[in-house]
Biopython code that builds the backbone (N, CA, C, O; Angstrom):
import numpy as np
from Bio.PDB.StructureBuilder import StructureBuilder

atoms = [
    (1, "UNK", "N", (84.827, -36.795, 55.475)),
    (1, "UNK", "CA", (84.018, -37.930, 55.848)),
    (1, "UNK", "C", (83.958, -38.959, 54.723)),
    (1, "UNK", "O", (84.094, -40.142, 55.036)),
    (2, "UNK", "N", (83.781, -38.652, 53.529)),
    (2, "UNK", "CA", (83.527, -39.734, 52.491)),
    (2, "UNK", "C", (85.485, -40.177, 52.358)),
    (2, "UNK", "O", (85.951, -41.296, 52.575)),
    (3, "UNK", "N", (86.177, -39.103, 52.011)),
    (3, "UNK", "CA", (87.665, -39.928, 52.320)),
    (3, "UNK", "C", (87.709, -40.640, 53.363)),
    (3, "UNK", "O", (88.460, -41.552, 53.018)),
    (4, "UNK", "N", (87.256, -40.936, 54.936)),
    (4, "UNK", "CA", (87.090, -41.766, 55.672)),
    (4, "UNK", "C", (86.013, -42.748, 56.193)),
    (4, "UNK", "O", (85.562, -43.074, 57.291)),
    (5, "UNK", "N", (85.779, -43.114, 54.700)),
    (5, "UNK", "CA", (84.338, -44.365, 54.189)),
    (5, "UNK", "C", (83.561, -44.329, 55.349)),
    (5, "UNK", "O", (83.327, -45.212, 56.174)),
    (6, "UNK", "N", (83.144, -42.986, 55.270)),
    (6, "UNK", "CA", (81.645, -42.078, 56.219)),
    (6, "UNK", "C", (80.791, -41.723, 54.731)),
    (6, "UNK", "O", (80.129, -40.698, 54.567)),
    (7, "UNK", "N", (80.956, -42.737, 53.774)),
    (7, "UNK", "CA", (79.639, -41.504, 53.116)),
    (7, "UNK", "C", (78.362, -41.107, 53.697)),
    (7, "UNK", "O", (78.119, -39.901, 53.733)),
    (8, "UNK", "N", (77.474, -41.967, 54.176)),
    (8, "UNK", "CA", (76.201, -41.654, 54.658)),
    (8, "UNK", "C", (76.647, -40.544, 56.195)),
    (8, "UNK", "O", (75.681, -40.378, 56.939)),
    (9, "UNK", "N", (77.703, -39.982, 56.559)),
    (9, "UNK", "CA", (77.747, -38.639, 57.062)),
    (9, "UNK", "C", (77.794, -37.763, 56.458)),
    (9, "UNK", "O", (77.127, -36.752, 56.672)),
    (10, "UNK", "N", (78.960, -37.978, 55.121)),
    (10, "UNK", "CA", (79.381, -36.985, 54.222)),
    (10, "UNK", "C", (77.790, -36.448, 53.305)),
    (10, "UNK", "O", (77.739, -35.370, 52.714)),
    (11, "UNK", "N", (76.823, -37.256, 53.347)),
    (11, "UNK", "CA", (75.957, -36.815, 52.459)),
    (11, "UNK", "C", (75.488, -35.164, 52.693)),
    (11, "UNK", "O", (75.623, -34.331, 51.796)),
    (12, "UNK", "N", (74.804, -34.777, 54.319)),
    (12, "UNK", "CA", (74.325, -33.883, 54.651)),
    (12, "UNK", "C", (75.367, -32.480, 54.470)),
    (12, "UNK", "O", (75.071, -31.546, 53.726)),
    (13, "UNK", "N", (76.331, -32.521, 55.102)),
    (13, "UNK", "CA", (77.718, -31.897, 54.557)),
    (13, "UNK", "C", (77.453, -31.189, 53.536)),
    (13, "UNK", "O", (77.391, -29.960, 53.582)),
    (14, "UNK", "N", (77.261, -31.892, 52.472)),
    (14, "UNK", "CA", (77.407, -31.559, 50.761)),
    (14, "UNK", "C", (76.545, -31.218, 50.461)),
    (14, "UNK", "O", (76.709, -30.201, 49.786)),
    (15, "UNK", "N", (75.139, -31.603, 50.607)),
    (15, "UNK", "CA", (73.768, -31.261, 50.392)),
    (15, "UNK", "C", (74.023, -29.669, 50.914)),
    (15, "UNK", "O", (73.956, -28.731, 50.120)),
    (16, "UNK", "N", (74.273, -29.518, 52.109)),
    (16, "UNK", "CA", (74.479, -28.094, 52.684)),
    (16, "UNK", "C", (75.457, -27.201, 51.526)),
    (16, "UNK", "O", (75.032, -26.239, 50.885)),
    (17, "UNK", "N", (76.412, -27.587, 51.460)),
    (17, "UNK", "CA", (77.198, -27.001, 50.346)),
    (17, "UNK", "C", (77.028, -26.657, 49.024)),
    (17, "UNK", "O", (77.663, -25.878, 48.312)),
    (18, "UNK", "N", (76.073, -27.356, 48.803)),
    (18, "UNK", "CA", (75.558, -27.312, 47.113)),
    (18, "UNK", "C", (74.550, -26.215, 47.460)),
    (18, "UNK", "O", (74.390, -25.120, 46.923)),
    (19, "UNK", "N", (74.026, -26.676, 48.303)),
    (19, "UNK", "CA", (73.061, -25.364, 48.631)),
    (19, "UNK", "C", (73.355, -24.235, 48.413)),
    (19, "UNK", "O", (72.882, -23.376, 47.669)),
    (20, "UNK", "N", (74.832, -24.279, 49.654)),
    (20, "UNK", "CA", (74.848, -22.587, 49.974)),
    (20, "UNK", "C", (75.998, -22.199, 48.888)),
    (20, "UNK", "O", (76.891, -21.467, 49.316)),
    (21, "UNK", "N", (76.082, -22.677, 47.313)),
    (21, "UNK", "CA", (76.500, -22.128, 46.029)),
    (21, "UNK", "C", (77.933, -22.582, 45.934)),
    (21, "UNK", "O", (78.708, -22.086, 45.116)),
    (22, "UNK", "N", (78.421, -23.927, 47.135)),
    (22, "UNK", "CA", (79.986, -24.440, 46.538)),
    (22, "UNK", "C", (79.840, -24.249, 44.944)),
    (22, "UNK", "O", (78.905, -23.923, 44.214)),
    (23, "UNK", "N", (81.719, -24.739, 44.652)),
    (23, "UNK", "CA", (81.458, -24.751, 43.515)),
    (23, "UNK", "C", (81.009, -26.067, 43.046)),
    (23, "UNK", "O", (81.654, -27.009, 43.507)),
    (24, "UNK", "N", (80.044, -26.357, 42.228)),
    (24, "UNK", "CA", (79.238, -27.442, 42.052)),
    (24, "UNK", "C", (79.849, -28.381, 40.807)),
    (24, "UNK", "O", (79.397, -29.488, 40.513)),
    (25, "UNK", "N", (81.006, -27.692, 40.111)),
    (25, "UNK", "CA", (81.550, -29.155, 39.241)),
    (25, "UNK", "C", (82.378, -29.683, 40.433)),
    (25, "UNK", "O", (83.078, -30.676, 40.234)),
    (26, "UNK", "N", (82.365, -29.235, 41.384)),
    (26, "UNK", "CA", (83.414, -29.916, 42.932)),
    (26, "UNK", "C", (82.240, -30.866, 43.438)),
    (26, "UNK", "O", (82.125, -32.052, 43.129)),
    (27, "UNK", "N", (81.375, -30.131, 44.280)),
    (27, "UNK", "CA", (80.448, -30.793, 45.520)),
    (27, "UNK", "C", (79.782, -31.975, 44.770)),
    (27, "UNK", "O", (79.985, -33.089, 45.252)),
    (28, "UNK", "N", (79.116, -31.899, 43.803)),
    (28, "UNK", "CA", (78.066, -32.584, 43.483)),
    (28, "UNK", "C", (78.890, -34.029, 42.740)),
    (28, "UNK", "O", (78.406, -35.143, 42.941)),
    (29, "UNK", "N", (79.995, -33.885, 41.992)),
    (29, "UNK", "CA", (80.547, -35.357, 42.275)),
    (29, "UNK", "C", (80.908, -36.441, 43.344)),
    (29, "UNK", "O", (81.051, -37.663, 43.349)),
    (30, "UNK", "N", (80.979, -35.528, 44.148)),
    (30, "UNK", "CA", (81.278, -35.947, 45.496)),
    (30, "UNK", "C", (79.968, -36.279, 45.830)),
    (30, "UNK", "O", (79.856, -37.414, 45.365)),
    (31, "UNK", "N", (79.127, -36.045, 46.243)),
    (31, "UNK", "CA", (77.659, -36.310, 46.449)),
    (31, "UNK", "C", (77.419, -37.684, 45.533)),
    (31, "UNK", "O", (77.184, -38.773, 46.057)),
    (32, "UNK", "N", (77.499, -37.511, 44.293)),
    (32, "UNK", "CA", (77.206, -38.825, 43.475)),
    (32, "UNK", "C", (77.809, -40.081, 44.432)),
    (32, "UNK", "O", (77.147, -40.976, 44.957)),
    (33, "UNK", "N", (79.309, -39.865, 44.501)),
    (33, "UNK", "CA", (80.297, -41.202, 45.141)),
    (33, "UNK", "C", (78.711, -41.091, 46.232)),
    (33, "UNK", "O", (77.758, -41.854, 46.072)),
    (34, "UNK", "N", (78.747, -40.262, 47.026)),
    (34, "UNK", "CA", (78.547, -40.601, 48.668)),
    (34, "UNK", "C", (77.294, -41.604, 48.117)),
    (34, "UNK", "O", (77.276, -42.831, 48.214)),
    (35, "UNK", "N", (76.333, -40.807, 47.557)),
    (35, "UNK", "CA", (74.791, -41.665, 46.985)),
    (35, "UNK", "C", (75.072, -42.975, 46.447)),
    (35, "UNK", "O", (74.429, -44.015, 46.592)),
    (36, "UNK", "N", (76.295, -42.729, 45.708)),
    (36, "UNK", "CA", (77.081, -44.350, 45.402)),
    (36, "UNK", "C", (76.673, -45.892, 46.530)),
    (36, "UNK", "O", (75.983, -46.903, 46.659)),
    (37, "UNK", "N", (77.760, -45.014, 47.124)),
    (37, "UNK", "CA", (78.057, -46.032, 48.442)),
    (37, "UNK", "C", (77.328, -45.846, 49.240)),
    (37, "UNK", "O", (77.901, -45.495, 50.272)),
    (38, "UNK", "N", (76.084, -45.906, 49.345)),
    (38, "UNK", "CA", (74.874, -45.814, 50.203)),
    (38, "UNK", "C", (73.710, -46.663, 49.216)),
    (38, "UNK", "O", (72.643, -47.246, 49.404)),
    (39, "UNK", "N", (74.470, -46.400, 48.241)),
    (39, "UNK", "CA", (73.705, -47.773, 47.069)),
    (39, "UNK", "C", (71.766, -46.822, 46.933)),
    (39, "UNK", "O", (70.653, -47.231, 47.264)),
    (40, "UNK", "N", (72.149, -45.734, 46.413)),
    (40, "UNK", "CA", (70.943, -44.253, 46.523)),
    (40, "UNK", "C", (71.429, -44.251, 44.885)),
    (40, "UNK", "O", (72.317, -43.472, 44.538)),
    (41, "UNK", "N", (70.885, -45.036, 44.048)),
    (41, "UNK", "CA", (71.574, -44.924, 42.881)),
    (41, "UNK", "C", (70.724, -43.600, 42.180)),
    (41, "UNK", "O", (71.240, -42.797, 41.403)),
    (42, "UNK", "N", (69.544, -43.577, 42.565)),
    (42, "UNK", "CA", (68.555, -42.401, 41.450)),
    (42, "UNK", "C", (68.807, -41.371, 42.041)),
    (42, "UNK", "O", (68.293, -40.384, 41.513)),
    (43, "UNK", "N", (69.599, -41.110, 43.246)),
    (43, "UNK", "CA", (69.985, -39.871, 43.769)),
    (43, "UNK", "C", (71.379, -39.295, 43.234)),
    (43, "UNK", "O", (71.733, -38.144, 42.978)),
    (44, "UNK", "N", (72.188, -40.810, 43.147)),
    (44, "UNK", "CA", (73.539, -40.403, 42.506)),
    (44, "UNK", "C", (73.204, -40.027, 41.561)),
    (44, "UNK", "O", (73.208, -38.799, 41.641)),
    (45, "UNK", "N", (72.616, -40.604, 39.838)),
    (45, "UNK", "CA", (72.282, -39.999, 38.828)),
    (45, "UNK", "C", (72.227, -38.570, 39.070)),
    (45, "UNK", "O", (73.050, -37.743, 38.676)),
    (46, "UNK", "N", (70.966, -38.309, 39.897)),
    (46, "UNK", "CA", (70.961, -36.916, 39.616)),
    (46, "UNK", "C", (71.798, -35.729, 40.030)),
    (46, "UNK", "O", (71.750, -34.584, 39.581)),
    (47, "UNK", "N", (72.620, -36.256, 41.032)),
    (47, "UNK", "CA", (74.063, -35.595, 41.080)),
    (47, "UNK", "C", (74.837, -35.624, 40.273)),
    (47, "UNK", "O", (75.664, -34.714, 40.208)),
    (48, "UNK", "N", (74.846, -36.633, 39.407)),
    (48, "UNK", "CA", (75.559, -36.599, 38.468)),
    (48, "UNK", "C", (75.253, -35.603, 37.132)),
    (48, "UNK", "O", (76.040, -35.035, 36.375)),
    (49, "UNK", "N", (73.905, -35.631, 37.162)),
    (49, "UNK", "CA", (73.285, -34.963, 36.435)),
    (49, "UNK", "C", (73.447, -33.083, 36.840)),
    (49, "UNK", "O", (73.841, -32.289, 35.986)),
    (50, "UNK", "N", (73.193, -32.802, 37.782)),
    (50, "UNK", "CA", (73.491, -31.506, 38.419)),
    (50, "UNK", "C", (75.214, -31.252, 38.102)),
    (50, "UNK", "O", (75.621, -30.171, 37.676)),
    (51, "UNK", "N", (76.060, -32.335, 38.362)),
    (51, "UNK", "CA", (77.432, -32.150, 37.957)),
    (51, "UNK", "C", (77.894, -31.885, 36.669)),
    (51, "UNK", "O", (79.033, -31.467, 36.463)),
    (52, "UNK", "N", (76.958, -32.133, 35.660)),
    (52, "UNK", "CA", (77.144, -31.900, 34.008)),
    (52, "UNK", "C", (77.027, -30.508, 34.293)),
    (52, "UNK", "O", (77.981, -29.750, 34.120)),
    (53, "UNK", "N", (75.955, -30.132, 34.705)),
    (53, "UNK", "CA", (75.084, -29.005, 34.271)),
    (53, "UNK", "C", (75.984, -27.830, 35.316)),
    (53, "UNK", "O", (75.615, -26.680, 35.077)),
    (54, "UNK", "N", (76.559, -27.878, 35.890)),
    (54, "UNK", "CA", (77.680, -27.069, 36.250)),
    (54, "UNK", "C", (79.154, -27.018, 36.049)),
    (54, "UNK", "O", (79.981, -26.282, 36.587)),
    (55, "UNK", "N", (79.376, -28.391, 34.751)),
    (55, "UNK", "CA", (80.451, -27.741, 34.569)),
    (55, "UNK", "C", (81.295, -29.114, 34.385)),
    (55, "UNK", "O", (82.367, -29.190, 33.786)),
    (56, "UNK", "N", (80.670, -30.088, 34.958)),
    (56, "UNK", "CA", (82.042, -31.030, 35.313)),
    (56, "UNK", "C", (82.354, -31.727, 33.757)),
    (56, "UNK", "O", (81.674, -31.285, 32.832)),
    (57, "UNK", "N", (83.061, -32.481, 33.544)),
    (57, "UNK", "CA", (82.834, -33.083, 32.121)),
    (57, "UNK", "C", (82.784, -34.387, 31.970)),
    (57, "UNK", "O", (83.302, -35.177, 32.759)),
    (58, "UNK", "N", (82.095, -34.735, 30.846)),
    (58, "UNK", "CA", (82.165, -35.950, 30.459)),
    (58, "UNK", "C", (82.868, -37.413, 30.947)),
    (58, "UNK", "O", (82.547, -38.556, 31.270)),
    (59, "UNK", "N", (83.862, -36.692, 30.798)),
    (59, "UNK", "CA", (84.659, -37.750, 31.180)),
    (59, "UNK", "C", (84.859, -37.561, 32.759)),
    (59, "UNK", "O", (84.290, -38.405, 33.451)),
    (60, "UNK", "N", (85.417, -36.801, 33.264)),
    (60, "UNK", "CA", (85.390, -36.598, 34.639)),
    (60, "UNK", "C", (84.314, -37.661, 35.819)),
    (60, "UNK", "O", (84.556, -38.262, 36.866)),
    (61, "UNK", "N", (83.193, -37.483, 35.041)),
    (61, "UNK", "CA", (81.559, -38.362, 35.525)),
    (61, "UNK", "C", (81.996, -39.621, 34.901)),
    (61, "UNK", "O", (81.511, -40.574, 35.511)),
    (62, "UNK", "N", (82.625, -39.922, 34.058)),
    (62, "UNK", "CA", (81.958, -41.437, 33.168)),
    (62, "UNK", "C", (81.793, -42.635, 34.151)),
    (62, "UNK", "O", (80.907, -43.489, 34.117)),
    (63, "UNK", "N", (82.811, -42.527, 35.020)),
    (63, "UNK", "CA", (82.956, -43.987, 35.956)),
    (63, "UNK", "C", (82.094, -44.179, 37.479)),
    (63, "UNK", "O", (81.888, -45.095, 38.276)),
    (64, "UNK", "N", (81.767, -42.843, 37.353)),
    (64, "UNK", "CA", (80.388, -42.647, 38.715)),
    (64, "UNK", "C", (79.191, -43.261, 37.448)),
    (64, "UNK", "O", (78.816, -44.424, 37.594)),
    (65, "UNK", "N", (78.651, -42.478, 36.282)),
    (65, "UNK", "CA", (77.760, -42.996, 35.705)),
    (65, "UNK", "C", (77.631, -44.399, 35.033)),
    (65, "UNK", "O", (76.542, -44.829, 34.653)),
    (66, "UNK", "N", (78.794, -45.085, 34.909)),
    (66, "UNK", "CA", (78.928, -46.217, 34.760)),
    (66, "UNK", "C", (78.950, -46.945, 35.567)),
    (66, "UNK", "O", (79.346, -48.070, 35.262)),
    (67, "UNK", "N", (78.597, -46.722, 36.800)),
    (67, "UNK", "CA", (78.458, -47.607, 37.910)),
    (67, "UNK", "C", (77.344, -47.330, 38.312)),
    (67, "UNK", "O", (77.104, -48.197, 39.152)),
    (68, "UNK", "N", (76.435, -46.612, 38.240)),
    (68, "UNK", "CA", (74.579, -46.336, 38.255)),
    (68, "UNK", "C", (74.206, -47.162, 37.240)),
    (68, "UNK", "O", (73.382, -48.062, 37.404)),
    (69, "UNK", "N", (74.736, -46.934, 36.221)),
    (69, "UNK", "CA", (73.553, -48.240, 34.973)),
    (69, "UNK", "C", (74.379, -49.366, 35.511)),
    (69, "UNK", "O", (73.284, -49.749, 35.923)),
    (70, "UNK", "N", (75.397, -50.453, 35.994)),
    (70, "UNK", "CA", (75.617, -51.389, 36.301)),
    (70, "UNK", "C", (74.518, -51.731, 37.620)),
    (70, "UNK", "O", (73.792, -52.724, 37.569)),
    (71, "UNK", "N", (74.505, -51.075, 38.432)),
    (71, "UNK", "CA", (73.858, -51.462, 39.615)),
    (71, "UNK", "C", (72.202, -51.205, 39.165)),
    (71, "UNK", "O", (71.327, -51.488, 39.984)),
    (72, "UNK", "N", (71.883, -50.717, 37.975)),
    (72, "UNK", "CA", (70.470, -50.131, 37.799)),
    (72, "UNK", "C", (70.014, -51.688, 36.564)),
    (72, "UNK", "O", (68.955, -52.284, 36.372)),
    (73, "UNK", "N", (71.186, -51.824, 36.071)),
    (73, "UNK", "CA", (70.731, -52.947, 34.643)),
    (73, "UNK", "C", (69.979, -52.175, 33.494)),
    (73, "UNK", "O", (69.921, -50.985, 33.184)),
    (74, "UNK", "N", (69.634, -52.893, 33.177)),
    (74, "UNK", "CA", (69.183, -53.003, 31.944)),
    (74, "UNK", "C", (67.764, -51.527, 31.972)),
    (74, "UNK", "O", (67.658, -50.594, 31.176)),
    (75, "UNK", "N", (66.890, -51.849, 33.183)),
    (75, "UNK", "CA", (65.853, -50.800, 33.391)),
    (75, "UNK", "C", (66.553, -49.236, 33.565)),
    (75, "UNK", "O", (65.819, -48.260, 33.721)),
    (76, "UNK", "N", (67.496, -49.153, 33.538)),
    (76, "UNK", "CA", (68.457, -47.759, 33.465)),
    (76, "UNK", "C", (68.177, -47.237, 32.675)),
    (76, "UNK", "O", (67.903, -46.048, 32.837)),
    (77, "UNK", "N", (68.063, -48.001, 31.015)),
    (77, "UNK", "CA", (68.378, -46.855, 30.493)),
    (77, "UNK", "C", (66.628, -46.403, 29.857)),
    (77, "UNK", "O", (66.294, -45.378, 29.262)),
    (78, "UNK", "N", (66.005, -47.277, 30.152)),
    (78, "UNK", "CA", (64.462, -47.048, 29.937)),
    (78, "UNK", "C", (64.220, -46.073, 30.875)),
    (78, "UNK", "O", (63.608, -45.105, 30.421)),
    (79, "UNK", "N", (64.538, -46.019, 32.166)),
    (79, "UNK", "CA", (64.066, -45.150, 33.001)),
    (79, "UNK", "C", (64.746, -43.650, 32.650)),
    (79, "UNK", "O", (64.092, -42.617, 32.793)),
    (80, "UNK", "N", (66.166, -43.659, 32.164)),
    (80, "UNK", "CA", (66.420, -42.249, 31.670)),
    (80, "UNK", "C", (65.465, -42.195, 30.418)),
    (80, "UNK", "O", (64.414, -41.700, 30.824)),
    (81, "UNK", "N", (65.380, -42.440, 29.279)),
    (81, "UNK", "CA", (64.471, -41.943, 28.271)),
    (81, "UNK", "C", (63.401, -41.448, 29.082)),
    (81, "UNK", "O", (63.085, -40.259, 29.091)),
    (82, "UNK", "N", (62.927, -42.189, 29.652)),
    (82, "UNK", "CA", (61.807, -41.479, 29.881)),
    (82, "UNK", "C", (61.611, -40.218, 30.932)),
    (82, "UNK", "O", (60.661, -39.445, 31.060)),
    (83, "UNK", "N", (62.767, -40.299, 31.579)),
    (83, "UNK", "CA", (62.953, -38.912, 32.045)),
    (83, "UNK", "C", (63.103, -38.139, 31.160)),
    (83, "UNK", "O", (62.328, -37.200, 30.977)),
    (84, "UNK", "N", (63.905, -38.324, 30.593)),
    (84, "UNK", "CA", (64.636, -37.252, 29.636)),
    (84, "UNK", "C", (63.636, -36.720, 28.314)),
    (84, "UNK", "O", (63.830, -35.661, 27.717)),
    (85, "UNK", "N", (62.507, -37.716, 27.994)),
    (85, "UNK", "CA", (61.907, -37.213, 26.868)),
    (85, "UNK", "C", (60.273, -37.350, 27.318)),
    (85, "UNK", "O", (59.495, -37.740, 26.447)),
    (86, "UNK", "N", (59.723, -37.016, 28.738)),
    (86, "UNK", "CA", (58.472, -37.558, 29.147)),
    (86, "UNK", "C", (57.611, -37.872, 27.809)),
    (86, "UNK", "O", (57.969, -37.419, 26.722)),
    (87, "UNK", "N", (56.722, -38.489, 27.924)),
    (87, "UNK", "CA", (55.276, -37.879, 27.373)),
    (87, "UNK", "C", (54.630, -36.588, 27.609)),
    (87, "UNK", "O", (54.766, -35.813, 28.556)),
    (88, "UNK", "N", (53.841, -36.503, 26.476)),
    (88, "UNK", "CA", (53.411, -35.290, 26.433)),
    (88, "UNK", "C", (51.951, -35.010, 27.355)),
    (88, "UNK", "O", (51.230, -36.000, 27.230)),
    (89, "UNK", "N", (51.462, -34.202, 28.030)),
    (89, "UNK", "CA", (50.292, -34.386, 28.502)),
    (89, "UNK", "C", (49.130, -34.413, 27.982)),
    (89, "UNK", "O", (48.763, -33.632, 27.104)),
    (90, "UNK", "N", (48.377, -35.394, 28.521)),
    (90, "UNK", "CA", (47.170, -35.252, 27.526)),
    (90, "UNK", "C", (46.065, -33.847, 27.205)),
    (90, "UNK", "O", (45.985, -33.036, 28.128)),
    (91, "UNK", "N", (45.437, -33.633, 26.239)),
    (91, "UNK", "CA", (44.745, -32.267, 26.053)),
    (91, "UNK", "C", (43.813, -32.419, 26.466)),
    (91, "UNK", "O", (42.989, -31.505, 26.481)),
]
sb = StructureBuilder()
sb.init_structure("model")
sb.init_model(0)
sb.init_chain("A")
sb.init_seg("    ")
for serial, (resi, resn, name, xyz) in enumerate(atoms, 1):
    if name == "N":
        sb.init_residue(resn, " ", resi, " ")
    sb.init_atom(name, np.array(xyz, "f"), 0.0, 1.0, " ", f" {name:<3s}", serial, name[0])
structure = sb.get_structure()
């Protein structure tokens, strides 16, 4: 489906697949594109993000993640810090 510019079919597909333990440096790039082109950019990130963390590499991701901070600007990369390093909760 996403090879036949169906991403917003291909999404559910993959979601199912990641689920049921594909291999995930596979599914979850694929998921990023689909979230891509559905313009779901904080969803792609985190596929992209799930795609590190199983395996895929660096480089493999760079041009899906370089096309989330283009379409995100400048508030991209404020919004990752602060994912990435929350605040602490108050006592």
């Amino acid at each position: 489906m996403l090879g036949d510019s169906r991403p917003g079919e291909a999404i559910g597909p993959l979601r199912r697949a990641a689920n049921l333990g594909a291999a995930g440096d596979r599914v979850w790039p694929l998921l990023a594109q689909a979230f891509l082109a559905r313009t779901r950019y904080v969803a792609a990130y985190s596929a992209i993000v799930e795609a590190q963390a199983a395996g895929s590499t660096a480089e493999s991701l760079a041009t899906l993640l370089e096309q989330v901070e283009t379409a995100l600007g400048p508030s991209f990369e404020a919004w990752r810090k602060a994912v990435e390093n929350p605040a602490p909760a108050p006592a």
